[in-house]
RONU-186023 format. One record per residue (C-alpha): residue in one letter; x, y, z. Coordinates in nm, 3 decimals, m for minus. Example, Ala and Ser with C-alpha at 12.3 -4.5 7.8 and 13.67 -1.06 7.14 Angstrom:
BEGIN
- A|1.230|m0.450|0.780;
- S|1.367|m0.106|0.714;
end
This chain:
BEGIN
- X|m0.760|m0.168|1.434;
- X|m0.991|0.035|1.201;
- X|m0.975|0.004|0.868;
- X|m0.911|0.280|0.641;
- X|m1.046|0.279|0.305;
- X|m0.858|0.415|m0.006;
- X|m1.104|0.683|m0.060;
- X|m1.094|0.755|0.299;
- X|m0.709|0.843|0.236;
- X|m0.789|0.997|m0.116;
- X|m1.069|1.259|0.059;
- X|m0.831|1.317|0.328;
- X|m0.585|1.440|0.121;
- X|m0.793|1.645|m0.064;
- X|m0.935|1.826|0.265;
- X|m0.588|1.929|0.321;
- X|m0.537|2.092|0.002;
- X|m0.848|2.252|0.073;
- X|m0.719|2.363|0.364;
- X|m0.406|2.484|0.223;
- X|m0.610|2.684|m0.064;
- X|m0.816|2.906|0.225;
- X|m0.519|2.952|0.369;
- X|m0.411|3.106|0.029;
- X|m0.740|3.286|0.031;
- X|m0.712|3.457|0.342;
- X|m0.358|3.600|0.276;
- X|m0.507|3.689|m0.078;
- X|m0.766|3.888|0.062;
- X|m0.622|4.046|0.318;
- X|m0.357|4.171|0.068;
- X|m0.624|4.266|m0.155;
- X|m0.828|4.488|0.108;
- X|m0.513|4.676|0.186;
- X|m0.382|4.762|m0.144;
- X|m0.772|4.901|m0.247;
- X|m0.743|5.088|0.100;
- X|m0.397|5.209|0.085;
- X|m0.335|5.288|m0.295;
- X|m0.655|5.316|m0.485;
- X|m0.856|5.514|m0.190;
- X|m1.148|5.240|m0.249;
- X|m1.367|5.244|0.086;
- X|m1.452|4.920|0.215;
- X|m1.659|4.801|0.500;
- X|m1.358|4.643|0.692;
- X|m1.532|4.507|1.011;
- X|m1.778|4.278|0.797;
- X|m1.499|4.133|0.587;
- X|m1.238|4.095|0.853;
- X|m1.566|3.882|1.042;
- X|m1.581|3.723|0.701;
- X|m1.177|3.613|0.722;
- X|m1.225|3.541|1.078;
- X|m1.475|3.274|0.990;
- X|m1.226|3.097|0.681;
- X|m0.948|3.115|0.933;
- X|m1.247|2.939|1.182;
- X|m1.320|2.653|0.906;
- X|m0.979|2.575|0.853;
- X|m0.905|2.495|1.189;
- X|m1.226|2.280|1.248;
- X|m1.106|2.119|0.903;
- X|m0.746|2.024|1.044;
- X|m0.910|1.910|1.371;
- X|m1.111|1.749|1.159;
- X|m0.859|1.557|0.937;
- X|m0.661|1.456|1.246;
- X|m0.910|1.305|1.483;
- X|m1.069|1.046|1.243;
- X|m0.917|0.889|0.897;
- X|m1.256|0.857|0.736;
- X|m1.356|1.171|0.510;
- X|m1.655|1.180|0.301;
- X|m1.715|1.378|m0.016;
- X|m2.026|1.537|0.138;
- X|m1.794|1.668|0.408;
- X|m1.590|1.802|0.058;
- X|m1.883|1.942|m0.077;
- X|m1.967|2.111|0.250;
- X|m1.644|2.277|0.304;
- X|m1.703|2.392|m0.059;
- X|m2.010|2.505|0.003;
- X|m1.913|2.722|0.295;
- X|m1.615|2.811|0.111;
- X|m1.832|2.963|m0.157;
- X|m2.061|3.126|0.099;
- X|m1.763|3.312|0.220;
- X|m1.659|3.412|m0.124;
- X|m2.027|3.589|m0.177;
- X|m2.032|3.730|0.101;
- X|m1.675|3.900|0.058;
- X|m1.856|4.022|m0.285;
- X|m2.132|4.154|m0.166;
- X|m1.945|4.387|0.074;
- X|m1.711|4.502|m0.241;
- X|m1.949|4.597|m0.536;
- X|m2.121|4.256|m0.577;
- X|m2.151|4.104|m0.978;
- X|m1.908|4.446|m1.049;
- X|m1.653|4.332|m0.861;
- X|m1.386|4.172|m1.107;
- X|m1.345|3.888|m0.859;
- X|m1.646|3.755|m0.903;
- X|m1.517|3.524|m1.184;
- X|m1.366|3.301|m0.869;
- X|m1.674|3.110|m0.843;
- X|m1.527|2.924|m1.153;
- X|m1.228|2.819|m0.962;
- X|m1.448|2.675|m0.670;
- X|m1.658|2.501|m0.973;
- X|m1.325|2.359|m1.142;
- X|m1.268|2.219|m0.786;
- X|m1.578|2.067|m0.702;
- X|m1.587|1.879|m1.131;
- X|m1.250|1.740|m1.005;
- X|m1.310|1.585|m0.585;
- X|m1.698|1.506|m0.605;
- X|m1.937|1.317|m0.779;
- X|m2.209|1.454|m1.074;
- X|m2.473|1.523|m0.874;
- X|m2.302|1.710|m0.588;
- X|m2.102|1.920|m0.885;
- X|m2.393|2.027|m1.050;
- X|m2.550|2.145|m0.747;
- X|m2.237|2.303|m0.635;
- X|m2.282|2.518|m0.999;
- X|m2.662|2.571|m0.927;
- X|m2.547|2.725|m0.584;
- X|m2.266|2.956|m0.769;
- X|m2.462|3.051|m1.057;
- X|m2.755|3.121|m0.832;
- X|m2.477|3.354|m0.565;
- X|m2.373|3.554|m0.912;
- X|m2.736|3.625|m1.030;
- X|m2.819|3.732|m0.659;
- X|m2.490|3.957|m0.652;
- X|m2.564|4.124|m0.942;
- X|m2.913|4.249|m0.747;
- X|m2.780|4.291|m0.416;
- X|m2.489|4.437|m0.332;
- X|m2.322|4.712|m0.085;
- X|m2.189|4.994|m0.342;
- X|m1.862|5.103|m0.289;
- X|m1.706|5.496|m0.378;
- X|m1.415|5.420|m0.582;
- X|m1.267|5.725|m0.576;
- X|m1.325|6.044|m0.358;
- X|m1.561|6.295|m0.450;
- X|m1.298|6.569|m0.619;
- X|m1.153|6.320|m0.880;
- X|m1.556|6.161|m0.952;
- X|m1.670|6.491|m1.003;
- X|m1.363|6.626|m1.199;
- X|m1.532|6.416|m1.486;
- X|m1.199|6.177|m1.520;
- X|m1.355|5.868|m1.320;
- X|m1.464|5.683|m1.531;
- X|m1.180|5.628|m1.745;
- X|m0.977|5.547|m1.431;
- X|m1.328|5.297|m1.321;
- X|m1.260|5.066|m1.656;
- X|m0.889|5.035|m1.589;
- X|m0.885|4.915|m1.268;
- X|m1.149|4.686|m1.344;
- X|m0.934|4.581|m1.634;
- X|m0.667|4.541|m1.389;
- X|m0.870|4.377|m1.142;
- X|m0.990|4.144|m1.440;
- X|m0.655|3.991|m1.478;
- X|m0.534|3.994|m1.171;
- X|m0.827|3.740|m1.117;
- X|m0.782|3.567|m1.412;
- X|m0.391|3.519|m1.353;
- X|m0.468|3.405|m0.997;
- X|m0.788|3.182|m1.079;
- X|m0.539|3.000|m1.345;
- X|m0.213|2.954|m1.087;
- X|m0.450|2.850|m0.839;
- X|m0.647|2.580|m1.086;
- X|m0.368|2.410|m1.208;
- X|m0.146|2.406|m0.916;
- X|m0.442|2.244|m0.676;
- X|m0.590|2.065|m0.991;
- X|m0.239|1.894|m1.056;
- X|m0.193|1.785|m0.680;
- X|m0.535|1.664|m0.691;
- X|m0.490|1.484|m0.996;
- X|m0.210|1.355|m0.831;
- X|m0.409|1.196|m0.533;
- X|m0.589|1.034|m0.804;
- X|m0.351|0.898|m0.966;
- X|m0.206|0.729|m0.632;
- X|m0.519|0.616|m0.541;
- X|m0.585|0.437|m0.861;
- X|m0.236|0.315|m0.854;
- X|m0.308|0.173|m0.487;
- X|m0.623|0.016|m0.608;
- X|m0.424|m0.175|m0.925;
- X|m0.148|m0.289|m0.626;
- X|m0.446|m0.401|m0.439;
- X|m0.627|m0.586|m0.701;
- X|m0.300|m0.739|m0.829;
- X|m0.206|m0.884|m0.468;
- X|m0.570|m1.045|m0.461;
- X|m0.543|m1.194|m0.794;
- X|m0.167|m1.345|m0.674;
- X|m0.401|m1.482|m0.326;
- X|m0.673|m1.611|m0.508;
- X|m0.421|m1.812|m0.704;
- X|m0.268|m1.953|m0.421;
- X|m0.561|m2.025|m0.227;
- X|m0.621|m2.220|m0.567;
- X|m0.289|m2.369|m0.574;
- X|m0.390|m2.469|m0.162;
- X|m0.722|m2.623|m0.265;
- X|m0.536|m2.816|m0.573;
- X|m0.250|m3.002|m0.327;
- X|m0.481|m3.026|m0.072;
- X|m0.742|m3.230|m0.239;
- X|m0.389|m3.390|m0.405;
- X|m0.265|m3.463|m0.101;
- X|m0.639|m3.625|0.023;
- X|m0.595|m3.880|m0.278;
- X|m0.282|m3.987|m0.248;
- X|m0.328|m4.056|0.153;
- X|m0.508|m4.396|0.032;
- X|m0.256|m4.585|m0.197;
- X|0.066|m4.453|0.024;
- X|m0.110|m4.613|0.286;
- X|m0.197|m4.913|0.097;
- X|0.140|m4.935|m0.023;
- X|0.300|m4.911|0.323;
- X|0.063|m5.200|0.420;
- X|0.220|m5.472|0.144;
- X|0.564|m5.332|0.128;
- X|0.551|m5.457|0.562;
- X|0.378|m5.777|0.476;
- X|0.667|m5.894|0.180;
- X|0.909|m5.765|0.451;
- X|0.761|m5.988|0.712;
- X|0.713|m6.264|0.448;
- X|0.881|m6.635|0.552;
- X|0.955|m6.689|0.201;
- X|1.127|m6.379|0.163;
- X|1.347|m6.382|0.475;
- X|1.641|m6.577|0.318;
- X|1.663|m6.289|0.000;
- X|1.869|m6.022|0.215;
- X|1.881|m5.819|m0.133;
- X|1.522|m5.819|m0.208;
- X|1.448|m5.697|0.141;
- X|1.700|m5.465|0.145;
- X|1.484|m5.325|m0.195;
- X|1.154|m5.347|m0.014;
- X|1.326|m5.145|0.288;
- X|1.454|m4.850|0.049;
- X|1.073|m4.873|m0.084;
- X|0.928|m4.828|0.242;
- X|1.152|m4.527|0.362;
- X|1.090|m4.364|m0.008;
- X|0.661|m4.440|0.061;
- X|0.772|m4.296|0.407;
- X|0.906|m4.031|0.267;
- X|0.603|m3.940|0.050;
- X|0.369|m4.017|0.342;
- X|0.602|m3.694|0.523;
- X|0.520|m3.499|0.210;
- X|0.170|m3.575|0.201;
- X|0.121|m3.490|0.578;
- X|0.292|m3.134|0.539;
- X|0.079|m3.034|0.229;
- X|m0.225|m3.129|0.495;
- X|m0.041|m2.929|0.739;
- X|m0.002|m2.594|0.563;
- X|m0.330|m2.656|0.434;
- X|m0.453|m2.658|0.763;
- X|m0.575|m2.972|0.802;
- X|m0.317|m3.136|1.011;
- X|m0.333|m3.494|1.010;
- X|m0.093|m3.544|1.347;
- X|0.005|m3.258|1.602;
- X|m0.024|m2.912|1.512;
- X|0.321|m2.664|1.542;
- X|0.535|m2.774|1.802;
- X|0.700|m2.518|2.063;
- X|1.118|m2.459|1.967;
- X|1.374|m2.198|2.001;
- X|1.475|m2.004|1.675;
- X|1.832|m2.127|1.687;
- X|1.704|m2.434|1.698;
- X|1.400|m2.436|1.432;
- X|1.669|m2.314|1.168;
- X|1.939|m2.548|1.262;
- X|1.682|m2.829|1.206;
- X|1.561|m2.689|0.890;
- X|1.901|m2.700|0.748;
- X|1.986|m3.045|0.892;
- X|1.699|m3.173|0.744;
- X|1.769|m3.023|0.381;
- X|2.102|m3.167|0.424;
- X|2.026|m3.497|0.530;
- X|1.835|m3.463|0.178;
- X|2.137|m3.363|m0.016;
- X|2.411|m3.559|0.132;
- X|2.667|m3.493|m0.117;
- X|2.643|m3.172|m0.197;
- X|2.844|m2.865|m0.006;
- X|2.672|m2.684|0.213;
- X|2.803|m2.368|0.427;
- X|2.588|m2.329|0.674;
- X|2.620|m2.034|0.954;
- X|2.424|m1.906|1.213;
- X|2.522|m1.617|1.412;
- X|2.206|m1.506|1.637;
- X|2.313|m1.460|2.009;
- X|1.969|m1.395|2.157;
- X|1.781|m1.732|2.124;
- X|1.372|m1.670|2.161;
- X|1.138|m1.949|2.166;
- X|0.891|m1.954|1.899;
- X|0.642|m2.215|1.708;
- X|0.761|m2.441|1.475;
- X|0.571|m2.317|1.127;
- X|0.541|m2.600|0.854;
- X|0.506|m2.298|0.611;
- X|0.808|m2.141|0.670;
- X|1.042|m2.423|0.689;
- X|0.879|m2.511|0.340;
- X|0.929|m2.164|0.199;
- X|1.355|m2.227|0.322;
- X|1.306|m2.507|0.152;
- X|1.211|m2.380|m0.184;
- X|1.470|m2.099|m0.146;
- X|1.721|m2.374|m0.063;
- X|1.671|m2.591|m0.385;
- X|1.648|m2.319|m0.609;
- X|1.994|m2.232|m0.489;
- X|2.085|m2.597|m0.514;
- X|1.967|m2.617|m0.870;
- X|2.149|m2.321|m0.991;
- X|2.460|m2.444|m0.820;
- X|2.483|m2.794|m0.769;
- X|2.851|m2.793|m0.590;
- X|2.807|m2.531|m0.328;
- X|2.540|m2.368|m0.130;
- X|2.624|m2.067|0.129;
- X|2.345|m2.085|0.402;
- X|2.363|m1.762|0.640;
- X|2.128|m1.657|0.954;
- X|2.143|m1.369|1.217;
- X|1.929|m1.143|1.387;
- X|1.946|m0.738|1.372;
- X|1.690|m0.468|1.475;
- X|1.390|m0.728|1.538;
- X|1.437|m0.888|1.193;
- X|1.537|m1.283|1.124;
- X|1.785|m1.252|0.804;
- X|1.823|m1.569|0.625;
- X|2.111|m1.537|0.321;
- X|2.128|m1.777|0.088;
- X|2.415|m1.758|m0.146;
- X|2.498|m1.963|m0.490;
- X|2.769|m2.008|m0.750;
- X|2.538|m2.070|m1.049;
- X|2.482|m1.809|m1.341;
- X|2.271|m1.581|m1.130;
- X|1.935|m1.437|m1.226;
- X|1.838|m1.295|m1.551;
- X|1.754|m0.930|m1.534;
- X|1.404|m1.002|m1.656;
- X|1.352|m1.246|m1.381;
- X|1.492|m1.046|m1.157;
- X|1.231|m0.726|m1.242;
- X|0.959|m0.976|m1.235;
- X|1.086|m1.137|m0.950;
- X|0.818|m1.274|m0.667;
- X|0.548|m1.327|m0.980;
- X|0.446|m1.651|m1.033;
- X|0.577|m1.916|m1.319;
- X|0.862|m1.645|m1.324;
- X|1.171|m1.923|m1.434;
- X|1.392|m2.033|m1.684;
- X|1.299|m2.399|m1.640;
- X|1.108|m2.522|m1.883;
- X|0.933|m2.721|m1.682;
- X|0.520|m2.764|m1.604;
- X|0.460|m2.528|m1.291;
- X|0.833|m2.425|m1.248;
- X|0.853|m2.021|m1.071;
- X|0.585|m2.140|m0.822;
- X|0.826|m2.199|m0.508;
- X|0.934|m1.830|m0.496;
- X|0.651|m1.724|m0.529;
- X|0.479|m1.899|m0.260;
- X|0.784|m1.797|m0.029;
- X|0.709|m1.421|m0.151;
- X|0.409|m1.450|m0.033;
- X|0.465|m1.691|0.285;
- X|0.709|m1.361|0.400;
- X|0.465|m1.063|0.326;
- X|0.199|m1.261|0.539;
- X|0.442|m1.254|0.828;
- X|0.514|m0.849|0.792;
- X|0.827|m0.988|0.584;
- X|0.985|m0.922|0.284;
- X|1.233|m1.139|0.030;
- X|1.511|m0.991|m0.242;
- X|1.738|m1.113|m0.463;
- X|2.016|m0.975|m0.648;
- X|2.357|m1.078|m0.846;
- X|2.669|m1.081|m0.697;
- X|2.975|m0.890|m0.802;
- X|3.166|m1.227|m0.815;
- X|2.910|m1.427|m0.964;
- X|2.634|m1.640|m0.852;
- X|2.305|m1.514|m0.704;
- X|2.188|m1.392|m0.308;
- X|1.821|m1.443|m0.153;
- X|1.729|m1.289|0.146;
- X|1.484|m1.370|0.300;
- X|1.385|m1.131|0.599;
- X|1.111|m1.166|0.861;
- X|1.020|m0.969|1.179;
- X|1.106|m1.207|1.476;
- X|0.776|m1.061|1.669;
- X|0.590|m1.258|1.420;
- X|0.743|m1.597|1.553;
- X|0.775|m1.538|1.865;
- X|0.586|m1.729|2.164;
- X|0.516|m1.477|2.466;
- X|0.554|m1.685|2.775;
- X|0.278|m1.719|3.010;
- X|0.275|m1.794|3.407;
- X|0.238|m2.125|3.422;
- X|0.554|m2.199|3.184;
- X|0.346|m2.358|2.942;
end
């Protein structure tokens, strides 16, 4: 899929409020034309600046046509729409008394427009091209009779001239200022999202580097401790297989619990490798969901064989998917931290609704603290005071929004603490293919 950049998404925006401002233009004008027609007798060239509205009303289509068929929206197509935009505005001048006209002073909204969407250089040629369109106006221009012959030669014009340019002044200025600081706001406001976009962006790569770090760190872990486990498991067989040692059933019983506890750290080594990606025995094995999360929790349990554990799964419509090392950790770390807070009783439940896997895990422990719980997902975010402690949620955070996921985690009324965990199930799912396979 192409990618769209934030700027992309930043200009686009701003096209459209560009759009919606000619729009704004063209009812302006055409409001303008009629009232000089209708109530101040002003003669205008009408064909000209109806061609004149006929080509904004032109641009703005091409500029929604524009905006729809591709995401990616330079500032030189900004500064050209500007461009044209002042073009128009000159040549609706020009027809109407040129640098005399009190609307003239408009080329300092499309100035105020251009300091705020483009960069330096194209601004300060966008005021070259205004200031050189107001010099030129005040040459060239089609002269317009404001009144009709009887009142101009009645001698009472020109007192009636400077009041409706007054009039005309501050109509312009009270337009020129609406428009500024409504489209300057939204603008601003575009900026502001974008930036705030970029700081979400930059904090979710900081938060990626560090666990790419935290990858390398167990992984090369992981590498050094394959050695003396294995070293380990070598003498703890030979004492076992030892003639001198046969006839001390308790010492062998010892060296048994020894080797199922190396065992066990062998297991743990081997998984680090595994979510690493560097798989030291078969990769992801082919399952069913049911079954993937009943083995996940029987395998916890089989780990905690004392504790409580209320355990329910609920999903009807069994899929087959892969067997993912990183998931089954990130339960994991949801399931002790549960555990910890509430050593007696654990509520495990799972079921499927709209496409999404919900796994709830409930606890009767103290709950989070509403600090931890604003902050929640961030890494070393705990109240153990312990070296690394906060890093399992994290990582499961993270684990989730990989897979299109998302976890939460809240208080409950009652007491005790919920996690849910929620992942879409397309993300786990294995499409079958022809040859059953």
């Amino acid at each position: 899929m192409e990618e769209i950049s934030i700027q992309d998404t930043t200009n686009k925006n701003n096209l459209l409020l560009l759009v919606t401002l000619r729009w704004l233009a063209v009812g302006g004008q055409v409001v303008t034309i009629a009232a000089a027609q209708a109530w101040f007798d002003i003669e205008l060239p009408l064909i000209p600046m109806a061609g004149v509205l006929l080509f904004l009303v032109l641009l703005n289509l091409v500029s929604l046509i524009r905006s729809r068929s591709s995401p990616h929206i330079t500032s030189t197509e900004l500064f050209l729409g500007l461009l044209l935009d002042v073009a128009a505005l000159t040549m609706q001048l020009y027809l109407s008394g040129g640098a005399t006209n009190p609307f003239i002073s408009l080329f300092l909204l499309q100035v105020i427009l251009g300091a705020v969407l483009l960069q330096s250089p194209l601004t300060w040629t966008l005021v070259a091209v205004t200031s050189a369109c107001f010099v030129g106006l005040t040459a060239f221009h089609h002269d317009i009779a404001l009144f009709s012959q009887g009142l101009a030669s009645a001698g009472g014009a020109w007192p009636r001239v400077f009041d409706l340019y007054l009039a005309g002044t501050f109509i312009c200025f009270l337009l020129a200022s609406v428009l500024a600081v409504s489209f300057v706001t939204r603008i601003n406001t575009n900026l502001r999202r974008r930036d705030a976009r970029l700081s979400d962006l930059r904090q979710k790569s900081a938060e990626e580097d560090h666990i790419v770090r935290m990858g390398l760190l167990a992984s090369g872990a992981a590498h050094e401790l394959g050695t003396p486990l294995a070293t380990l498991s070598v003498i703890l067989n030979d004492w076992q297989h030892m003639p001198a040692n046969q006839p001390q059933a308790e010492f062998l019983d010892e060296v048994a619990e020894m080797q199922a506890a190396v065992g066990r750290c062998k297991e743990i080594v081997s998984r680090i490798l595994l979510t690493a990606g560097e798989a030291r025995g078969e990769g992801a094995k082919r399952t069913t969901l049911v079954r993937f999360l009943d083995d996940v929790v029987d395998d916890w349990r089989r780990a905690h064989p004392d504790r409580t554990i209320d355990y329910a799964n609920h999903i009807m419509d069994d899929v087959a998917i892969a067997s993912d090392t990183a998931i089954k950790q990130s339960l994991f770390n949801v399931f002790d931290n549960a555990l910890e807070a509430s050593p007696q009783w654990v509520g495990i439940d799972v079921a499927c609704h709209d496409g999404l896997l919900t796994v709830t895990v409930q606890d009767r422990g103290p709950g989070f603290a509403p600090d931890i719980l604003t902050r929640f997902g961030k890494p070393y975010q705990s109240t153990k005071n312990r070296p690394g402690s906060g890093l399992g949620l994290f990582l499961t955070v993270n684990v989730a929004r990989k897979l299109g996921g998302r976890v939460t985690a809240g208080n409950n009324p009652a007491g005790g603490a919920t996690v849910e965990l929620r992942l879409p199930i397309e993300s786990l799912v294995i499409e079958d293919t022809d040859d059953g396979r």
